[in-house]
Structure formats: C-alpha cells, structure tokens
C-alpha positions as CSV (number, residue, x, y, z in Angstrom):
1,X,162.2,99.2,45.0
2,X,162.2,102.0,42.8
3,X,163.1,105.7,44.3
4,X,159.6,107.3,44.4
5,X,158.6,104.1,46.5
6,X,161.6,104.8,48.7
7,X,161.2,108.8,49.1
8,X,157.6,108.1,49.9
9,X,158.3,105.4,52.9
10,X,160.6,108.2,53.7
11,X,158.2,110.9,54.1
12,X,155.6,108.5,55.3
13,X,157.8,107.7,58.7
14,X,159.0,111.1,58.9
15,X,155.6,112.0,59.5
16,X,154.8,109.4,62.2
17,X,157.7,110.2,63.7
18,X,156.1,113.8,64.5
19,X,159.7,115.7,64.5
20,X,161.5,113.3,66.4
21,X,164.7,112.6,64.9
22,X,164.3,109.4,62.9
23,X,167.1,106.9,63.8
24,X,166.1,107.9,67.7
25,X,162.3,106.7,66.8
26,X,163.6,103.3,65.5
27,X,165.6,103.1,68.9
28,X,162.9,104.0,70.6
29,X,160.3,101.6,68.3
30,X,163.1,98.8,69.7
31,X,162.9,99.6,72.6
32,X,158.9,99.5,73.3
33,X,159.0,96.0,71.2
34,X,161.7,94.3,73.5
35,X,159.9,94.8,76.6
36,X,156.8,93.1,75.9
37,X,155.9,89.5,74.6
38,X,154.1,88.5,71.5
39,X,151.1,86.5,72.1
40,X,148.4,86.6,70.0
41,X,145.3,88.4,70.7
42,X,143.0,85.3,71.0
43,X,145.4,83.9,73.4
44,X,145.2,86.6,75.7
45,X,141.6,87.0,75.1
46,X,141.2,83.3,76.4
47,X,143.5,84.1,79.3
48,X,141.2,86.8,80.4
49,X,138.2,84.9,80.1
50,X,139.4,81.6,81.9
51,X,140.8,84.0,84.8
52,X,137.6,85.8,85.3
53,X,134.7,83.3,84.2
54,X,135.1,82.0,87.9
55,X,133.7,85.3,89.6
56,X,130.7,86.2,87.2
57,X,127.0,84.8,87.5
58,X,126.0,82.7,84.9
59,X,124.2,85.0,83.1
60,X,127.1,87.0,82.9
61,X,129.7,84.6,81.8
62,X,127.3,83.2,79.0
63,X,127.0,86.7,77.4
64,X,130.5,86.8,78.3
65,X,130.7,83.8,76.2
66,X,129.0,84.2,73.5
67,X,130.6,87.4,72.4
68,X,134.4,86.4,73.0
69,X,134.6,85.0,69.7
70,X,133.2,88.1,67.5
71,X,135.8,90.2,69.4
72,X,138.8,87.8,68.8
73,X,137.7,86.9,65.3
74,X,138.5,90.8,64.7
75,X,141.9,91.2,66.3
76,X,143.5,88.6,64.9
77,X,147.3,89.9,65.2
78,X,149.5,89.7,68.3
79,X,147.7,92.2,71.3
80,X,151.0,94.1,71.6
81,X,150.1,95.6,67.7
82,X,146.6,96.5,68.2
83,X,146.0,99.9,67.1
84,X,143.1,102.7,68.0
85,X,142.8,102.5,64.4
86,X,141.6,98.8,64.6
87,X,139.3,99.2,67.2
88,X,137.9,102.4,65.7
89,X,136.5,100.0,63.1
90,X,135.5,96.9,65.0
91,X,133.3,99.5,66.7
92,X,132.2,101.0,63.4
93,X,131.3,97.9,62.3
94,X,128.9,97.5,65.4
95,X,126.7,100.9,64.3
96,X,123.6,98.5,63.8
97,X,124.2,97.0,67.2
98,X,122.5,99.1,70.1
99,X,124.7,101.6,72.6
100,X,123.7,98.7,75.7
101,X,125.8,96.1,73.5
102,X,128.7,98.1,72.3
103,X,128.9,98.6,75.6
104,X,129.5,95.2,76.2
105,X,132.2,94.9,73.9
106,X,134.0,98.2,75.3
107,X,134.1,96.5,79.0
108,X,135.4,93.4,77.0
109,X,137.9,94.7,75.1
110,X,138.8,96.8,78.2
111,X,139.7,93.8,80.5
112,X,141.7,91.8,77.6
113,X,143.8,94.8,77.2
114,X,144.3,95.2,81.1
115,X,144.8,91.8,81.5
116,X,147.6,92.0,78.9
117,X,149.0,94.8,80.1
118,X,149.4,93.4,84.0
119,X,151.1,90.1,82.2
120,X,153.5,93.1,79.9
121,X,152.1,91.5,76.6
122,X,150.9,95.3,76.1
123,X,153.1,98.1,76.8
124,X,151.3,100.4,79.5
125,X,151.2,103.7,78.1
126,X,149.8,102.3,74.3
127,X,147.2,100.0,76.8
128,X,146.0,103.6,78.2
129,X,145.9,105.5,75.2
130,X,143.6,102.6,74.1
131,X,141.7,102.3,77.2
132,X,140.4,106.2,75.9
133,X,138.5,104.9,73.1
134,X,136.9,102.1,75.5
135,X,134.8,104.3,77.9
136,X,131.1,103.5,77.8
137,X,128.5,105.7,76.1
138,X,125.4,107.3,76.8
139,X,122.6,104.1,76.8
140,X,119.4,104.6,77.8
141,X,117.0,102.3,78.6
142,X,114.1,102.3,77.1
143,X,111.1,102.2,79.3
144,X,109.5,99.0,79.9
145,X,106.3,97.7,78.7
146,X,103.8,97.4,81.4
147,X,100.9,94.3,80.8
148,X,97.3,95.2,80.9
149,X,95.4,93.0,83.6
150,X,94.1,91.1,81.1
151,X,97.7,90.3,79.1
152,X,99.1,89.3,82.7
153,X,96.2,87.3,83.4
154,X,95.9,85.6,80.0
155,X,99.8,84.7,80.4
156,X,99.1,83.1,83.9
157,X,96.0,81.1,82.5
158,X,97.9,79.6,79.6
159,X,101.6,79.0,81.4
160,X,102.9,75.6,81.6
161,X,103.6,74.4,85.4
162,X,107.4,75.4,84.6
163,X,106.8,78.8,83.0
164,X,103.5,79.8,85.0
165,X,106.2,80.1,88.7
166,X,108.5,82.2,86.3
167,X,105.4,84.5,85.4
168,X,104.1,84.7,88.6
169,X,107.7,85.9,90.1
170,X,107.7,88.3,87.8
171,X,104.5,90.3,87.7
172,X,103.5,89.9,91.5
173,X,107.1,90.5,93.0
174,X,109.0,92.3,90.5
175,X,111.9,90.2,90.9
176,X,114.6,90.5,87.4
177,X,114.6,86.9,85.5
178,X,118.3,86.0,86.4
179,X,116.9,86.1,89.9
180,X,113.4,84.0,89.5
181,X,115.9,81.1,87.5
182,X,118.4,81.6,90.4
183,X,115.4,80.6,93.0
184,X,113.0,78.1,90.8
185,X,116.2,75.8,90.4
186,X,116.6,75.9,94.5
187,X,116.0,72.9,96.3
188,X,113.7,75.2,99.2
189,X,111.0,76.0,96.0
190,X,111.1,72.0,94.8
191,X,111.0,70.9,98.3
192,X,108.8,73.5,100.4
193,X,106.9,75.3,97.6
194,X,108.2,78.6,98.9
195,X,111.8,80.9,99.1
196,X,112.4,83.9,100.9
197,X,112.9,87.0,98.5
198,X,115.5,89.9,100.2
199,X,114.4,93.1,99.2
C-alpha cells in the first residue's frame, strides 16, 4: 500500500470514529464483535420463519412465504453486519412497489432482526437503531369498487358451482375472501349447505 492509500484509511476511520480516541474504538469494535455469533442472514431469516409460520393463517404465512426469498436474496452477509445503509437501499429499490407492500417487508425485516437479536446473533443496541428505519408508513387504502346490480348479477349468472358460493359470500354478506375459503372448505357447508357467520 502506498502512503496516500494509508493517510486516507486513516482519515476515513478517524472520521467514523466521531472523536473517540482510535485504538479505544478498535477495543470497543472487539468487543461488540465477540459477543454475538455469525450466522448468516438467510439462516436466521429461516429461523424466524420456521418459528413463527406455526401461529399465522394461511393466508398470512403464504405472503409470508413468498416474500422471504426477495428479502434474503438482498442481505446476503452475516445479520450481525447489516447496516441502515443496506436496508436504506433494499427499500429504495422497492419505490415501484406500493406503501401496503413495503410495509410488508418492514414488519419482515423487523421480526428477523428481533429474532436475532433475542438469539445475540445481533447486538441489541445496532438491532434498535435499525428497528428506526423499520416503522410502517402512511398507506392508505384506496376505496373499493362497489358493482352495479347488473355487474353483481351478471357474475352470479355466469359462476361455476365453485366460484358462484364464493360470489355469493361476498356481495350478500360482506364477508373478506380469506374468510369465505376458510368456510367453503368446511365440512358443515359440504355436508349441510349452510355455516354460521359471527358478526
């Protein structure tokens, strides 16, 4: 290494060092690096997932799914050297994506990190300062679009017998789609031709 190479490395850590005395901010680096283990990202990632996937619908744990792999594809270094840099631009590089689904990602990334931290494979006061950059933003929902009369009843007069219970579920009761799947695979609707809705 030449000298301007070394004077600049110089300067460059003297900088991120932000006044502290230098050889105390290698201890220091040391000492954050000894007390948690290396495991890479997607390992974690998977560890969170696997402990979790038990409690959510299923819904929830196929968008759950689906998205995993985008998030550890992007991280691909050990979770105890992520940086807000890094997720500053995994989350730039979802601008095309709506606020809803970046969302997603935040409350993903959000339990990998805290997962990680509980198991010290993330030191606790970097997983907070990262847990900043993770809170939700503003997404509103855009109003729905309500069927004319004769869209609903053109739908209900050209359903299949497995769509038309779906339809029917939807527009008369108001009942969310996770729900009408939930009930139309129940024995009570095969069996009886009928299933009590709570409201």
């Amino acid at each position: 290494q030449n000298l301007l190479s070394i004077v600049q490395r110089y300067l460059a850590f003297e900088c991120e060092a932000e006044g502290m005395d230098i050889f105390m901010a290698i201890a220091q680096f040391k000492l954050s690096r000894t007390c948690v283990q290396a495991v890479p990202f997607k390992q974690a990632a998977q560890g969170w997932f696997d402990s979790r996937k038990g409690r959510w619908a299923d819904d929830t744990f196929k968008e759950k799914q689906k998205r995993l792999p985008k998030v550890t594809n992007a991280f691909q270094i050990d979770v105890c050297d992520i940086t807000h840099e890094a997720i500053e631009l995994f989350f730039k590089n979802l601008q095309l994506l709506s606020p809803k689904t970046r969302n997603h990602f935040r409350e993903i990334l959000r339990g990998i990190l805290g997962y990680s931290v509980d198991r010290e494979w993330l030191e606790h006061d970097r997983g907070k300062r990262l847990d900043t950059l993770l809170k939700s933003e503003s997404a509103p929902s855009a109003a729905p679009k309500i069927l004319t009369l004769r869209e609903f009843t053109y739908l209900l007069e050209n359903a299949d017998h497995e769509l038309l219970p779906i339809i029917a579920l939807g527009g008369f009761a108001g009942i969310r789609p996770a729900e009408i799947r939930k009930h139309t695979e129940e024995s009570d609707l095969r069996m009886l031709g009928r299933f009590t809705i709570n409201m």
